[in-house]
Biopython code that builds the backbone (N, CA, C, O; Angstrom):
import numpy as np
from Bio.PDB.StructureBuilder import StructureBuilder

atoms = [
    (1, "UNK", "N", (143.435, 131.265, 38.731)),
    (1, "UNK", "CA", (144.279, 132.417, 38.967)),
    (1, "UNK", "C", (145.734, 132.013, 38.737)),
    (1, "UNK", "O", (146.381, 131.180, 39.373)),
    (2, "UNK", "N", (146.236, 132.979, 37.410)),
    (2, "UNK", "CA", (148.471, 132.541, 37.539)),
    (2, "UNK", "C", (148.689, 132.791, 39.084)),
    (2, "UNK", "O", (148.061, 133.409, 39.944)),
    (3, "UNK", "N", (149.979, 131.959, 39.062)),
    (3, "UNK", "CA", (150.857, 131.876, 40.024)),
    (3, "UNK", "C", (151.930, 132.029, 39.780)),
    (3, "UNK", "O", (152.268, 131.128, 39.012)),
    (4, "UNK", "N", (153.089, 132.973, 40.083)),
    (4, "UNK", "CA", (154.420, 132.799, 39.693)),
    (4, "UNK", "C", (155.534, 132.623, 41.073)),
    (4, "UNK", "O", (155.682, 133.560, 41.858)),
    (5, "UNK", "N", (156.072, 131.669, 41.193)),
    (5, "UNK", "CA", (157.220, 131.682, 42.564)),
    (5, "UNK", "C", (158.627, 132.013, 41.879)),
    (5, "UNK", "O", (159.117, 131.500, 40.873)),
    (6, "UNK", "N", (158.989, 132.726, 42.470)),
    (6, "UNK", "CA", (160.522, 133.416, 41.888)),
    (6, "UNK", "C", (161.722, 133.225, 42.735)),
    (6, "UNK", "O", (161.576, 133.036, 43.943)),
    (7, "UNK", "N", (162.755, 133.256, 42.259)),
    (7, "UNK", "CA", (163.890, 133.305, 43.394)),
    (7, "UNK", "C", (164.155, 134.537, 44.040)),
    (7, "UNK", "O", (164.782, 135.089, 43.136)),
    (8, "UNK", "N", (164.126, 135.218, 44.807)),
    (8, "UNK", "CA", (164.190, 136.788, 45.534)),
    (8, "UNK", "C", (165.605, 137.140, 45.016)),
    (8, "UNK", "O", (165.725, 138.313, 44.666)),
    (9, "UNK", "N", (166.726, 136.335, 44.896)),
    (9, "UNK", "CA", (167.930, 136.970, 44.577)),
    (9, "UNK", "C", (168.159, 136.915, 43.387)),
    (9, "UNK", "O", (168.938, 137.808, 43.056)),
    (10, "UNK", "N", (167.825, 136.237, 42.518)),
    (10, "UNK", "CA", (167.920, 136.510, 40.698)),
    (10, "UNK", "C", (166.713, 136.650, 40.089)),
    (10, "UNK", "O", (166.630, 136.886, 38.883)),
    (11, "UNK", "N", (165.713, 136.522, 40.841)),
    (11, "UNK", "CA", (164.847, 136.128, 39.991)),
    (11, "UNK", "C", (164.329, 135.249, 38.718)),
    (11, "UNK", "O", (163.794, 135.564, 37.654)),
    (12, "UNK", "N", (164.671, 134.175, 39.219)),
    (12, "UNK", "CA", (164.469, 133.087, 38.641)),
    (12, "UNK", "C", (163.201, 132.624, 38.171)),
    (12, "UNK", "O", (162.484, 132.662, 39.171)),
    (13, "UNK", "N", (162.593, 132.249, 37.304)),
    (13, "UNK", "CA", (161.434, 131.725, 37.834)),
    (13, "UNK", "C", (161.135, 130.234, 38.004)),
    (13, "UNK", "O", (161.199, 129.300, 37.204)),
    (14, "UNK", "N", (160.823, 130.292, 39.160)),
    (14, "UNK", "CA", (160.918, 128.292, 39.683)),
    (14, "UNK", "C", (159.442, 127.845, 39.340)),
    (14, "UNK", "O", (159.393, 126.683, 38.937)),
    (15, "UNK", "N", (158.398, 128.410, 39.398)),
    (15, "UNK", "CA", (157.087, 128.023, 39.118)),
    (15, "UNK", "C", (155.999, 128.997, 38.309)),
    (15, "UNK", "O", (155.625, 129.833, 39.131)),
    (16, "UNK", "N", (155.557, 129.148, 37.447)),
    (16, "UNK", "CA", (154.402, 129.919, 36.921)),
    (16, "UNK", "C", (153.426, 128.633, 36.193)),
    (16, "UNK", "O", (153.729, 127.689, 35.464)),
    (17, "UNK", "N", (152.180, 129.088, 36.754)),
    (17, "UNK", "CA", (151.041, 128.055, 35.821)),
    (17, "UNK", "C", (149.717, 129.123, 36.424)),
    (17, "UNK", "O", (149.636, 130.226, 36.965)),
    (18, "UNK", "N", (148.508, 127.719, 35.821)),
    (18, "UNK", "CA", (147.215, 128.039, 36.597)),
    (18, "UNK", "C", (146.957, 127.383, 37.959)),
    (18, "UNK", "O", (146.285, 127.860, 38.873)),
    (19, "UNK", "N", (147.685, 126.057, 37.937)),
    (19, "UNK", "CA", (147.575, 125.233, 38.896)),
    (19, "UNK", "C", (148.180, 125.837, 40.070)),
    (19, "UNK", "O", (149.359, 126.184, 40.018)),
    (20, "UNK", "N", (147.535, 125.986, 41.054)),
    (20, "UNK", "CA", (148.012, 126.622, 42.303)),
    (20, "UNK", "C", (149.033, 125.498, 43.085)),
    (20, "UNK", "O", (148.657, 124.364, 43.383)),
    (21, "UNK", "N", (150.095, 125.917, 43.298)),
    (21, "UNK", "CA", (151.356, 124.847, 43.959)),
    (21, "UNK", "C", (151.958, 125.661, 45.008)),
    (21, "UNK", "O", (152.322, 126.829, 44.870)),
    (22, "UNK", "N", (152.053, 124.770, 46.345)),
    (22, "UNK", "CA", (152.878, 125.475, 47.483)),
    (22, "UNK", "C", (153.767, 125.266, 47.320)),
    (22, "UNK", "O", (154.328, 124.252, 46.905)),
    (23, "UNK", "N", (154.339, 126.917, 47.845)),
    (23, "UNK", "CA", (156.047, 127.100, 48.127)),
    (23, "UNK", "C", (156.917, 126.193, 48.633)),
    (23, "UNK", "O", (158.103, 126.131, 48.310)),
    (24, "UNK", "N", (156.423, 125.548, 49.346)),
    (24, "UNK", "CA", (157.192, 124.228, 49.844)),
    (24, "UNK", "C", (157.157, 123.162, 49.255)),
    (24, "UNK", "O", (158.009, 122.348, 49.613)),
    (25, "UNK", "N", (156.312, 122.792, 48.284)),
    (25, "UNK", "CA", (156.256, 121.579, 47.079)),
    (25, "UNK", "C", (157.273, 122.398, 45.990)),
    (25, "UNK", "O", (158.272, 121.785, 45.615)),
    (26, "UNK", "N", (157.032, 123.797, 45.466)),
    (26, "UNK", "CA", (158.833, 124.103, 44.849)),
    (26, "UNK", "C", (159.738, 124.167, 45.335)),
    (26, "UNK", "O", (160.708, 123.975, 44.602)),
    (27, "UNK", "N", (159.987, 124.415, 46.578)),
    (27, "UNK", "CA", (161.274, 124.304, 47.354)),
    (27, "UNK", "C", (161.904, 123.246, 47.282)),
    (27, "UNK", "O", (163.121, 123.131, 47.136)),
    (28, "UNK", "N", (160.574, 121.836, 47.447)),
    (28, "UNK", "CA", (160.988, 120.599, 48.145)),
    (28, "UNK", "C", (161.609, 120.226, 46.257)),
    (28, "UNK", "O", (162.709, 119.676, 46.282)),
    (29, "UNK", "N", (161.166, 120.410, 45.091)),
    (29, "UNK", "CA", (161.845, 120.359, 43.732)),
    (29, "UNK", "C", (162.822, 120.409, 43.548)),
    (29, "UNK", "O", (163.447, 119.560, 42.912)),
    (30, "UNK", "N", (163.292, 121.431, 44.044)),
    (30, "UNK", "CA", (164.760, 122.221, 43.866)),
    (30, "UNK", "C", (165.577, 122.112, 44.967)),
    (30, "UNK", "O", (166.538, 122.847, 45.195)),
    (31, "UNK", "N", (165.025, 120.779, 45.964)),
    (31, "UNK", "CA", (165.923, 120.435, 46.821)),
    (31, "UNK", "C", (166.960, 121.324, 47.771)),
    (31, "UNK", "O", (168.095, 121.097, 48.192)),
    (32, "UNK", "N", (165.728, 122.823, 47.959)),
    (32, "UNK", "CA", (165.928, 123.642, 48.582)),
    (32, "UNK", "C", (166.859, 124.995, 48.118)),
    (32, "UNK", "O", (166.895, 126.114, 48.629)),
    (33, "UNK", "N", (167.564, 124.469, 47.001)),
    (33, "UNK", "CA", (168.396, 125.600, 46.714)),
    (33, "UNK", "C", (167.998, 126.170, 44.639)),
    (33, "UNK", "O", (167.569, 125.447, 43.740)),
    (34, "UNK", "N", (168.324, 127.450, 44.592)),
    (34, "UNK", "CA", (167.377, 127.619, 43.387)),
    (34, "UNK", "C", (168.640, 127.443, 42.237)),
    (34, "UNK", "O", (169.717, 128.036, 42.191)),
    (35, "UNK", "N", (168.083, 126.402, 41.340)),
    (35, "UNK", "CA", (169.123, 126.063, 40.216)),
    (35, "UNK", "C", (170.028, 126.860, 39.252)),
    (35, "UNK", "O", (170.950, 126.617, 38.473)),
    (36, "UNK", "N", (169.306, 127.956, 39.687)),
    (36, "UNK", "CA", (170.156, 129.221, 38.815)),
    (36, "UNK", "C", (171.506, 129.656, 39.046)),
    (36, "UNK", "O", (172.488, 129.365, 38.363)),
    (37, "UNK", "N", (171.437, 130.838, 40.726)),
    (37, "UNK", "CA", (172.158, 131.435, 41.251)),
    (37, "UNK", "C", (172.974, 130.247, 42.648)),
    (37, "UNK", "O", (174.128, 130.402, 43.048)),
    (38, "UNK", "N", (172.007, 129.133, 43.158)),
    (38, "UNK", "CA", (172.388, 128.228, 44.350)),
    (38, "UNK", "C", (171.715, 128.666, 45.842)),
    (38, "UNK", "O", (171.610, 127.981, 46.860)),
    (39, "UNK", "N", (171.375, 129.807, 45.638)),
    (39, "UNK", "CA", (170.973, 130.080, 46.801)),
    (39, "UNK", "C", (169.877, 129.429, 47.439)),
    (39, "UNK", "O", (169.087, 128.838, 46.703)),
    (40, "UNK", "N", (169.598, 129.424, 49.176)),
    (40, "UNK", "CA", (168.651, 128.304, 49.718)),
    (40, "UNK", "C", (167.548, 128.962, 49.521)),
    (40, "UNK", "O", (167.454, 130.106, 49.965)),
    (41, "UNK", "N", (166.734, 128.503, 48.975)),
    (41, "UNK", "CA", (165.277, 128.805, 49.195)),
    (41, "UNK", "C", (164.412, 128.594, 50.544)),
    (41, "UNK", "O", (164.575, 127.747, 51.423)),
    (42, "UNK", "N", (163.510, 129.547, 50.452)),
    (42, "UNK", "CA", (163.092, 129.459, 51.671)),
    (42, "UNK", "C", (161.423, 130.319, 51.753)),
    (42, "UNK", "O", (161.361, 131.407, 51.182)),
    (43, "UNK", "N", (160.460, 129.917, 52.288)),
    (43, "UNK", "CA", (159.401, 130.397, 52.036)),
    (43, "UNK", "C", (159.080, 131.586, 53.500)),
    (43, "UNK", "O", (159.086, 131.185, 54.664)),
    (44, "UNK", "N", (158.897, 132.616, 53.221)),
    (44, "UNK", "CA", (158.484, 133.710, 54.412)),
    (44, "UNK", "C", (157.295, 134.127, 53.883)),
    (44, "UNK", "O", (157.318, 134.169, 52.653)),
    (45, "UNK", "N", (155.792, 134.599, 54.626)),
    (45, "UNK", "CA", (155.054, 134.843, 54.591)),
    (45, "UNK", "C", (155.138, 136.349, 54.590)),
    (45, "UNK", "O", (154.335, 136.845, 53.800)),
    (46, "UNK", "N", (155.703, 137.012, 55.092)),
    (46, "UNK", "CA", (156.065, 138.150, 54.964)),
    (46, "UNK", "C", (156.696, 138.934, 53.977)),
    (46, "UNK", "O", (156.678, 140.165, 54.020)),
    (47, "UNK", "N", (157.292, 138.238, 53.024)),
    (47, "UNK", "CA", (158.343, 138.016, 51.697)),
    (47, "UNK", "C", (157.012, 138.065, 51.022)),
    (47, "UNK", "O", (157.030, 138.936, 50.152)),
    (48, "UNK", "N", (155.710, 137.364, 51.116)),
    (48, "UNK", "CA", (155.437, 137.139, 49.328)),
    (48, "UNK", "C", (154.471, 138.348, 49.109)),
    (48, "UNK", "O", (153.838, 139.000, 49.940)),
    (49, "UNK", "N", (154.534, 138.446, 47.900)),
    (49, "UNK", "CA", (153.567, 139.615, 47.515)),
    (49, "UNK", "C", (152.763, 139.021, 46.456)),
    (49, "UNK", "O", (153.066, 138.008, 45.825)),
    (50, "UNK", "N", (151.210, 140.067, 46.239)),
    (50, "UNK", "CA", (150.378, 139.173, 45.967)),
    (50, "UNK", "C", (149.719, 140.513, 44.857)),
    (50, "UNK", "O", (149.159, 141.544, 45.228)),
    (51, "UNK", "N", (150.086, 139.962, 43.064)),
    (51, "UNK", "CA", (149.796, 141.653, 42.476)),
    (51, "UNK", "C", (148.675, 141.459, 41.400)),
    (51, "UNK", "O", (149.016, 140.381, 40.913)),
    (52, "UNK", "N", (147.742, 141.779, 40.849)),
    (52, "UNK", "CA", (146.708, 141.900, 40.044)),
    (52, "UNK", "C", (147.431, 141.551, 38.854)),
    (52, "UNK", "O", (148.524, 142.005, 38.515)),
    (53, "UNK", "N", (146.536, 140.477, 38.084)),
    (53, "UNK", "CA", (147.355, 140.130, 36.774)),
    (53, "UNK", "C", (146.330, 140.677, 36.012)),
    (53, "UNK", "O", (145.316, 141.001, 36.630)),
    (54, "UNK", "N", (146.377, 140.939, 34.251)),
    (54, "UNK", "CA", (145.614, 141.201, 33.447)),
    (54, "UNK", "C", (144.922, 140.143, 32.855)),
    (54, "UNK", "O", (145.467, 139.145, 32.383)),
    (55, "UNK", "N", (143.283, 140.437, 32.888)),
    (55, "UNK", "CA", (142.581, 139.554, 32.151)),
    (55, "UNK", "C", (141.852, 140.115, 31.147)),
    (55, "UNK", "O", (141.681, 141.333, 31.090)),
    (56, "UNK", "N", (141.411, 139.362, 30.360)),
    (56, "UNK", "CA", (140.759, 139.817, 29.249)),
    (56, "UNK", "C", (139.044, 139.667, 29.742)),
    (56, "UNK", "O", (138.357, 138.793, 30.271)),
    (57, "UNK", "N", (138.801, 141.289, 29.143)),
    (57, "UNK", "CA", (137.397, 141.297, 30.002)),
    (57, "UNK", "C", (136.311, 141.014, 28.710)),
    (57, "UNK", "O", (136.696, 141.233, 27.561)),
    (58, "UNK", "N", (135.049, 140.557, 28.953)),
    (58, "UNK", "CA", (134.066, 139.841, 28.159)),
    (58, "UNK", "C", (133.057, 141.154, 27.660)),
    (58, "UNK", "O", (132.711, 142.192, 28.224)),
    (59, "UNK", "N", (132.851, 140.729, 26.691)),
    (59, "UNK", "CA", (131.503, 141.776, 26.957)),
    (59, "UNK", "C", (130.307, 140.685, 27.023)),
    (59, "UNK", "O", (130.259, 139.516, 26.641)),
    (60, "UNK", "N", (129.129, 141.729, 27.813)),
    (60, "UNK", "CA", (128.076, 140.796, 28.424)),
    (60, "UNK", "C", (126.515, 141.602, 27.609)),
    (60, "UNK", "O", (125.395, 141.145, 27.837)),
]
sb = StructureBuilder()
sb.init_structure("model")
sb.init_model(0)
sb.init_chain("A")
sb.init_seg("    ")
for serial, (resi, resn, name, xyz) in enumerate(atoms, 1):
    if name == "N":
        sb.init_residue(resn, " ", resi, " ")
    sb.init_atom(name, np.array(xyz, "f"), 0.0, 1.0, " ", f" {name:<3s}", serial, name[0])
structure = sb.get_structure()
């Protein structure tokens, strides 16, 4: 399943792959603040949202 972690205030993107990586292993990358805009990063459970990506469907 993609994963994308973003910065909430520019939208940056700090992480997209297949490999599933915690918010706090990109945070701990970017040495807490996001390289773009500077702002601190910070992980809230309440903050993340979680949205249906497109796949390519098979025929069977």
């Amino acid at each position: 399943m993609p994963q994308r972690i973003v910065c909430k205030e520019c939208n940056e993107v700090l992480y997209q792959g297949d490999l599933l990586k915690s918010p706090q292993d990109v945070i701990k990358k970017f040495e807490g603040k996001c390289p773009i805009c500077g702002k601190d990063l910070s992980f809230e459970t309440d903050a993340v949202s979680v949205k249906p990506c497109e796949t390519k469907k098979t025929r069977q």
